[in-house]
C-alpha positions as CSV (number, residue, x, y, z in Angstrom):
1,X,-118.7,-52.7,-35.6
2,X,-118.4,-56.2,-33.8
3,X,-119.7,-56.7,-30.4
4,X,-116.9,-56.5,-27.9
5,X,-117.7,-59.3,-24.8
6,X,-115.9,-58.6,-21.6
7,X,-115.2,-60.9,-18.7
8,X,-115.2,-58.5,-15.9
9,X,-113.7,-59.5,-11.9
10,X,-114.5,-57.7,-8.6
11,X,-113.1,-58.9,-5.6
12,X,-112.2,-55.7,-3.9
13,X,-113.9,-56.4,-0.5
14,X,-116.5,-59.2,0.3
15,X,-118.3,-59.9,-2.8
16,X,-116.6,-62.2,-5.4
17,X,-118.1,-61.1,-8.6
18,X,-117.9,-62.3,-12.1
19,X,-120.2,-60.8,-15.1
20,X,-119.8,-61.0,-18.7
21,X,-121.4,-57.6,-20.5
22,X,-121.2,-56.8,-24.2
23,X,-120.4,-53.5,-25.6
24,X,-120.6,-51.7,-21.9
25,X,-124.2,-51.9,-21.8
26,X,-125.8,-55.3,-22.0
27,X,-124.9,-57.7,-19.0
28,X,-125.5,-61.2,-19.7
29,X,-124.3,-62.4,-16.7
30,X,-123.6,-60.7,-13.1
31,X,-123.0,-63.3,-10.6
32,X,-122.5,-62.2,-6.9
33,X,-121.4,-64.2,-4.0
34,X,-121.6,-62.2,-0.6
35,X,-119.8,-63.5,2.7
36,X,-121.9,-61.3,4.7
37,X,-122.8,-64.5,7.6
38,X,-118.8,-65.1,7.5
39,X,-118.5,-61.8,9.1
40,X,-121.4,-60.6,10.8
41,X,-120.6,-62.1,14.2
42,X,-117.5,-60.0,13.8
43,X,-119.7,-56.6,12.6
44,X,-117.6,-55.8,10.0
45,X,-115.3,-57.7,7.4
46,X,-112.4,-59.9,8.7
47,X,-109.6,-59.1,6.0
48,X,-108.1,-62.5,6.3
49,X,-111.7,-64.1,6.2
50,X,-112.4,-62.0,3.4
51,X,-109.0,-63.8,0.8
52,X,-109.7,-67.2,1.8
53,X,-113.5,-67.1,0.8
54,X,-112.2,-65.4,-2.6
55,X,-110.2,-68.3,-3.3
56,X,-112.8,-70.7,-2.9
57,X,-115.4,-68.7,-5.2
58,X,-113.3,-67.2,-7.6
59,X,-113.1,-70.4,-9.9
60,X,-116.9,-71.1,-9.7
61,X,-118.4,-67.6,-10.1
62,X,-116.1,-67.1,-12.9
63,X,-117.6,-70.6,-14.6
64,X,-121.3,-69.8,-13.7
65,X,-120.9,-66.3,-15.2
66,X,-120.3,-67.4,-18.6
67,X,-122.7,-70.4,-18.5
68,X,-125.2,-67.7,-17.5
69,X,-124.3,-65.4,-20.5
70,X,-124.0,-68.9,-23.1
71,X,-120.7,-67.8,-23.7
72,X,-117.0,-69.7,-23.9
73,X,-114.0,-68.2,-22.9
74,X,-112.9,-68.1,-26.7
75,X,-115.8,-65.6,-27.3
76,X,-114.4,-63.5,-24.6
77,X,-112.3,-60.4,-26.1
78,X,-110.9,-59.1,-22.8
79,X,-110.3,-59.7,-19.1
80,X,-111.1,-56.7,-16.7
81,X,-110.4,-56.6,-13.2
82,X,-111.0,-54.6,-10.1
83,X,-106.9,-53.8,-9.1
84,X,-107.9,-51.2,-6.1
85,X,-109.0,-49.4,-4.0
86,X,-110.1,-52.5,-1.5
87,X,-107.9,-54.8,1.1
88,X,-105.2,-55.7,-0.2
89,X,-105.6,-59.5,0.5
90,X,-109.4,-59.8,-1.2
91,X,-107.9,-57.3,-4.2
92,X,-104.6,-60.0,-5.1
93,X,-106.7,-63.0,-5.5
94,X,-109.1,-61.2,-8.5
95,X,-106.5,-59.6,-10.1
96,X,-104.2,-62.9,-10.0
97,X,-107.6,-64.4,-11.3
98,X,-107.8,-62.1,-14.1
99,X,-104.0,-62.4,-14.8
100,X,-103.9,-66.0,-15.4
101,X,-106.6,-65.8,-17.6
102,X,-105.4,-63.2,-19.9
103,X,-101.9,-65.0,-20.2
104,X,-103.6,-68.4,-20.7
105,X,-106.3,-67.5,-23.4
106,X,-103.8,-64.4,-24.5
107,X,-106.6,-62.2,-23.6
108,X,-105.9,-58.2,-23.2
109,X,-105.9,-57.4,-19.7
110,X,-107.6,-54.1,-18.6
111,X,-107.4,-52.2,-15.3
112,X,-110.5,-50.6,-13.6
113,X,-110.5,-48.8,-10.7
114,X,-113.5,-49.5,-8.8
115,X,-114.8,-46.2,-7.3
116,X,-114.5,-45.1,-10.4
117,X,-116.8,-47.5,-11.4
118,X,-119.3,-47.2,-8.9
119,X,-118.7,-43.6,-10.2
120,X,-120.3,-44.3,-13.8
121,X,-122.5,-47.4,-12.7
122,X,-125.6,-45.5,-13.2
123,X,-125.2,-45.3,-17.0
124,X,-125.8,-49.3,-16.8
125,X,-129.1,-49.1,-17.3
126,X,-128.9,-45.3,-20.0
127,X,-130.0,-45.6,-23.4
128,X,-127.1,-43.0,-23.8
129,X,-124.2,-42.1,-21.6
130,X,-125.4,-39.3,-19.2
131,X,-121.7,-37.3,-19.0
132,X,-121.2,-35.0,-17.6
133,X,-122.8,-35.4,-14.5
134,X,-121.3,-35.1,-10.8
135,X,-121.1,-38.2,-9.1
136,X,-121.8,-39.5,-5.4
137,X,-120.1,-42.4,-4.5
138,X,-121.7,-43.6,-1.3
139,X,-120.4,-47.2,0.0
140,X,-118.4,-49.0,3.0
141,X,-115.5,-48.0,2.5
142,X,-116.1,-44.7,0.1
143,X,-117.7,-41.5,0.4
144,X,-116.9,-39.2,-3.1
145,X,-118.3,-37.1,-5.1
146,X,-116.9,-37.1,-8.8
147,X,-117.0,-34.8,-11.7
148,X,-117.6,-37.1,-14.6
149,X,-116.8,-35.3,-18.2
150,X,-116.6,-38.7,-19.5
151,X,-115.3,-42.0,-19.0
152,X,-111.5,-41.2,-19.7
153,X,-112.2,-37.9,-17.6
154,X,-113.2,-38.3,-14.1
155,X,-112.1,-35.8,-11.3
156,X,-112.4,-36.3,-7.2
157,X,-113.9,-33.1,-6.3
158,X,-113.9,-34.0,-2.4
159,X,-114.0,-37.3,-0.2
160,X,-114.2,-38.1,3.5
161,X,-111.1,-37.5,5.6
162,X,-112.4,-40.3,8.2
163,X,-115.2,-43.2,8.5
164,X,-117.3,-43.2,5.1
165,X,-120.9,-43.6,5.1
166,X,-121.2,-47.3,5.2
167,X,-118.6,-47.7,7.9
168,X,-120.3,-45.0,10.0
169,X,-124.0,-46.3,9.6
170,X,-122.3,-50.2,10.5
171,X,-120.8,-48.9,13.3
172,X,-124.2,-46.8,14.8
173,X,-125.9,-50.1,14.1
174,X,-123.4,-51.6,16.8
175,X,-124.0,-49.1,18.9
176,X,-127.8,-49.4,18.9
177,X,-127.3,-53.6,18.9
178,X,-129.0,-53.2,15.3
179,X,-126.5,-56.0,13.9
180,X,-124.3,-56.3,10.4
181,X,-124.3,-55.1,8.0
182,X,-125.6,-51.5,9.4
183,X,-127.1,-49.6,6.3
184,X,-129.8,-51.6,5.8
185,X,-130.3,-52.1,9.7
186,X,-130.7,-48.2,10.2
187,X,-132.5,-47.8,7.3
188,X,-135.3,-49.9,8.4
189,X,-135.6,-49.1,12.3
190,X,-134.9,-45.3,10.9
191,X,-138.9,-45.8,9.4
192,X,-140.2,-45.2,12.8
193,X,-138.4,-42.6,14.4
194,X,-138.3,-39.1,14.5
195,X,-135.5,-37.2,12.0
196,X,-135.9,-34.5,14.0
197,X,-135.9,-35.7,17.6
198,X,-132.1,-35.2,18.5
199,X,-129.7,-32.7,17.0
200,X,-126.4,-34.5,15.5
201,X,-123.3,-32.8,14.4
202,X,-123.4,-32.0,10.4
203,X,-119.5,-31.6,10.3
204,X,-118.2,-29.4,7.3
205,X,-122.2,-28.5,6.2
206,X,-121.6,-25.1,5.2
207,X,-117.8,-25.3,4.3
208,X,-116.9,-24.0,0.9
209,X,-114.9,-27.1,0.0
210,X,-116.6,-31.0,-0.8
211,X,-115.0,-32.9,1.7
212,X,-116.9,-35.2,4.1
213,X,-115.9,-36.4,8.0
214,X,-118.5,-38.8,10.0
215,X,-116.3,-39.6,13.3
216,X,-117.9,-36.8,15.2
217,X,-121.1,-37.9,14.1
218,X,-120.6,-41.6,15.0
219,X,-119.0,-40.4,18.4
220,X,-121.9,-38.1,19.2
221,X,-124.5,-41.0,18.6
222,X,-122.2,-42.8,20.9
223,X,-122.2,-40.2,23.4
224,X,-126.0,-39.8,23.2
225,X,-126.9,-43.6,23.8
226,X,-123.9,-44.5,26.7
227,X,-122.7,-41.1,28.2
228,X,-119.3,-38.6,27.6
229,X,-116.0,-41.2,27.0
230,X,-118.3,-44.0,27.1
231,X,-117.9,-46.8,24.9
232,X,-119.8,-49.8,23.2
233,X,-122.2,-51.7,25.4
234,X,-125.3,-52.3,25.6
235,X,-128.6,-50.3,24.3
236,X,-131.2,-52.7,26.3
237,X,-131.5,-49.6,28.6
238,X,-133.3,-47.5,25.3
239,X,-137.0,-48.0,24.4
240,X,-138.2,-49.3,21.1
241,X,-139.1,-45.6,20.1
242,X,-135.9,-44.2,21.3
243,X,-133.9,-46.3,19.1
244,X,-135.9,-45.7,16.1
245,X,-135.4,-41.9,16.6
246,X,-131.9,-41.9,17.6
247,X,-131.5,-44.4,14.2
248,X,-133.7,-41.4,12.4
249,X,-131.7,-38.6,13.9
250,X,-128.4,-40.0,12.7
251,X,-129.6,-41.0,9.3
252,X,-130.4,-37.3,8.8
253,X,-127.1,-36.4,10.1
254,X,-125.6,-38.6,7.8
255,X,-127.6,-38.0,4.6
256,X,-127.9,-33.7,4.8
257,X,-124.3,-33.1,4.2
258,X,-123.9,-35.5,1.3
259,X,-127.3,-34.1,-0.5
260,X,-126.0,-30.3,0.4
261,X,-122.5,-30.7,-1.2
262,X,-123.4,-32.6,-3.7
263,X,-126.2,-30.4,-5.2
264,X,-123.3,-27.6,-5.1
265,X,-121.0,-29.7,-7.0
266,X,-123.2,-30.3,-9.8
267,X,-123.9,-26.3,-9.3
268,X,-120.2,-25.3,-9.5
269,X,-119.6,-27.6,-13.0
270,X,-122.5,-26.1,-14.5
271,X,-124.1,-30.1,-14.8
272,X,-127.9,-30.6,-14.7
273,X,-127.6,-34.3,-14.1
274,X,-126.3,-36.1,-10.5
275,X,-125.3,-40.1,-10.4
276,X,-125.5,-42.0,-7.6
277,X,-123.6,-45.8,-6.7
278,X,-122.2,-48.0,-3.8
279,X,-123.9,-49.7,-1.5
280,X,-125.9,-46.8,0.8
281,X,-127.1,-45.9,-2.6
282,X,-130.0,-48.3,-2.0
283,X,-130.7,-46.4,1.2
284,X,-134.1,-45.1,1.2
285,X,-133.8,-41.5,2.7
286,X,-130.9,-40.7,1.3
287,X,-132.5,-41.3,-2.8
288,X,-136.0,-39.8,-1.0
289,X,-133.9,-36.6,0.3
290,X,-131.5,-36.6,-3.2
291,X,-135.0,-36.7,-5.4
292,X,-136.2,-33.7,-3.8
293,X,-133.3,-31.8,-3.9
294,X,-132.8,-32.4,-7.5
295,X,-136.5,-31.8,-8.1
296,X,-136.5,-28.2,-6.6
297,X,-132.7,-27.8,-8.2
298,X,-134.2,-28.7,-11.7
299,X,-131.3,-31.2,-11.5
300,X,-132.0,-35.1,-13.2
301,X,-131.0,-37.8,-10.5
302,X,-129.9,-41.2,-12.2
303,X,-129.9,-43.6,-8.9
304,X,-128.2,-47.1,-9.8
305,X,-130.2,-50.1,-10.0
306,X,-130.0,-51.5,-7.0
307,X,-128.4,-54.7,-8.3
308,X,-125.5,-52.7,-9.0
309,X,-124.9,-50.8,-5.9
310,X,-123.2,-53.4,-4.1
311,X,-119.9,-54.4,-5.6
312,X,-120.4,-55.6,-8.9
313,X,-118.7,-57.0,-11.4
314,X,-121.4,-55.7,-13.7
315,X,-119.6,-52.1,-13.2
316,X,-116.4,-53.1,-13.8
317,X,-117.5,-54.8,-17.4
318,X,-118.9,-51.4,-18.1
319,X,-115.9,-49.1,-17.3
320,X,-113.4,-51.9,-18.2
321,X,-115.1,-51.8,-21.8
322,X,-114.6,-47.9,-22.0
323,X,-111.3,-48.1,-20.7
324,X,-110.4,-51.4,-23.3
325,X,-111.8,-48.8,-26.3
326,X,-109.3,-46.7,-24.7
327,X,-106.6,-48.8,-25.5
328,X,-106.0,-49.3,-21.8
329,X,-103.6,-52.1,-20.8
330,X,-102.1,-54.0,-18.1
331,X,-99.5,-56.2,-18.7
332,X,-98.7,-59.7,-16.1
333,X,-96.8,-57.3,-13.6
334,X,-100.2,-55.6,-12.8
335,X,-100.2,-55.5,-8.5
336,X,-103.2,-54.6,-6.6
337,X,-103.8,-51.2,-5.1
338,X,-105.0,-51.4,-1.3
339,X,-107.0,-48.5,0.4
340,X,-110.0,-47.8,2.8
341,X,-112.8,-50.4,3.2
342,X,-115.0,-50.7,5.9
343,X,-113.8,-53.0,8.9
344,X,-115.6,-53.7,12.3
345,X,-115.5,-51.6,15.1
């Protein structure tokens, strides 16, 4: 069977991504251009900001992701791009991108939808594909768990209703002056606190359904650090320690309900394996608490590389391959699909 080479886009948010990655599995290229000091001072991404760096990296990181995989766009068999969820503005200039490529080279076109892909980005880096498995999709704008049966088969078994993970932990990180992006902020102040020191709201931890909600929890941290109905200032008034375990506090907040629901998700479907992508995949306590709950569960945890739990274009070459095989098509009319991403405060 020939190799089938796929030039995969991602634009959905603030990475402009371009990978090239043969038969779904090996990616010679994956080329990522963040814009995270174009909105830091903001705390959060600046849609407008957002297009206009897309426009001037799509060309380039496009061109360095095939001269990174030796390849010419005449050995490319398909174009797949990211057309939602993400704003709306950063989604339309990928997906004209991948439109004008297709009708120039007369290249199929292939749709991907790109928590689905963080969805099945674990099996990147599988010797075999690891369906069916329940899936956590943890990132900015996203917080899902998915019942993968296979690639052509994925149901949303439950989601936030509110802020997702990555929005809440940015927007804690403003509250303890911890800076952009937060995940990685909380994560490493978290290190030196005390989990157990204050007592934050687990909303919906024992409900029967798989549905997540973090704006009590950000409010409460609020609350905690300012006083009732106050709102963002300043946390010089805290100690070193007190931050840490108010940062510790919330991370376990945060990171019970999503280990909880999602071991009973894997429990309901009758799946011994859990995947895990997006960006607060990398986040230490969450994989530490996830191992250990799949380790007394008898469960096996694939965590994505960390390299692909960002937004990746590496993903969407893997799921846009699957969904080529498919037969999946888009034709020039192909408009992107908008939905929640995280935004500052």
């Amino acid at each position: 069977m020939p190799m089938t080479r796929i030039l995969a886009i991602e634009t959905s948010c603030d990475e402009t991504s371009a990978a090239v990655v043969v038969d779904g599995r090996a990616v010679l290229s994956n080329v990522v251009s963040s814009q995270m000091d174009l909105h830091a001072k903001y705390g959060g991404v600046v849609p407008e900001i957002a297009a206009r760096a897309h426009i001037e990296k799509i060309g380039l990181i496009v061109e360095q992701a095939l001269q990174e995989a030796a390849v010419t766009y005449s050995d490319i068999d398909a174009i797949a791009v990211t057309d939602g969820p993400g704003l709306i503005g950063s989604l339309l200039i990928g997906v004209t991108a991948a439109k004008t490529l297709a009708l120039t080279l007369d290249k199929p076109l292939v749709p991907v939808d790109h928590i689905e892909a963080h969805a099945t980005s674990a099996a990147l880096v599988c010797d075999d594909d690891p369906w069916p498995a329940v899936s956590l999709v943890v990132s900015g704008g996203h917080t899902s768990i998915y019942h993968v049966a296979d690639y052509d088969h994925i149901e949303l078994m439950g989601q936030t209703y509110d802020d997702a993970a990555g929005e809440t932990f940015d927007k804690v990180a403003a509250i303890l002056d911890l800076g952009f992006p937060g995940g990685p902020a909380v994560d490493r102040v978290a290190k030196a606190g005390n989990p157990k020191a204050i007592r934050f709201p687990r909303t919906w931890l024992n409900e029967p359904h798989f549905n997540f909600s973090y704006s009590g929890l950000k409010t409460a941290v609020l609350y905690h650090v300012y006083g009732q109905g106050k709102k963002y200032g300043s946390a010089a008034h805290l100690s070193e320690q007190e931050i840490a375990d108010v940062a510790a506090s919330f991370q376990d907040a945060l990171i019970e309900p999503l280990v909880i629901k999602t071991a009973r998700a894997a429990a309901e479907r009758g799946v011994t394996t859990i995947c895990v992508g997006g960006g607060v995949a990398a986040n230490s306590a969450l994989r530490a608490a996830l191992q250990s709950a799949c380790d007394e569960r008898g469960l096996r945890l694939l965590l994505t590389p960390m390299k692909y739990c960002t937004d990746n274009a590496a993903m969407i070459g893997l799921l846009g391959h699957q969904r080529f095989l498919a037969g999946v098509r888009a034709d020039l009319t192909l408009e992107p699909r908008g939905g929640l991403v995280r935004t500052g405060r």
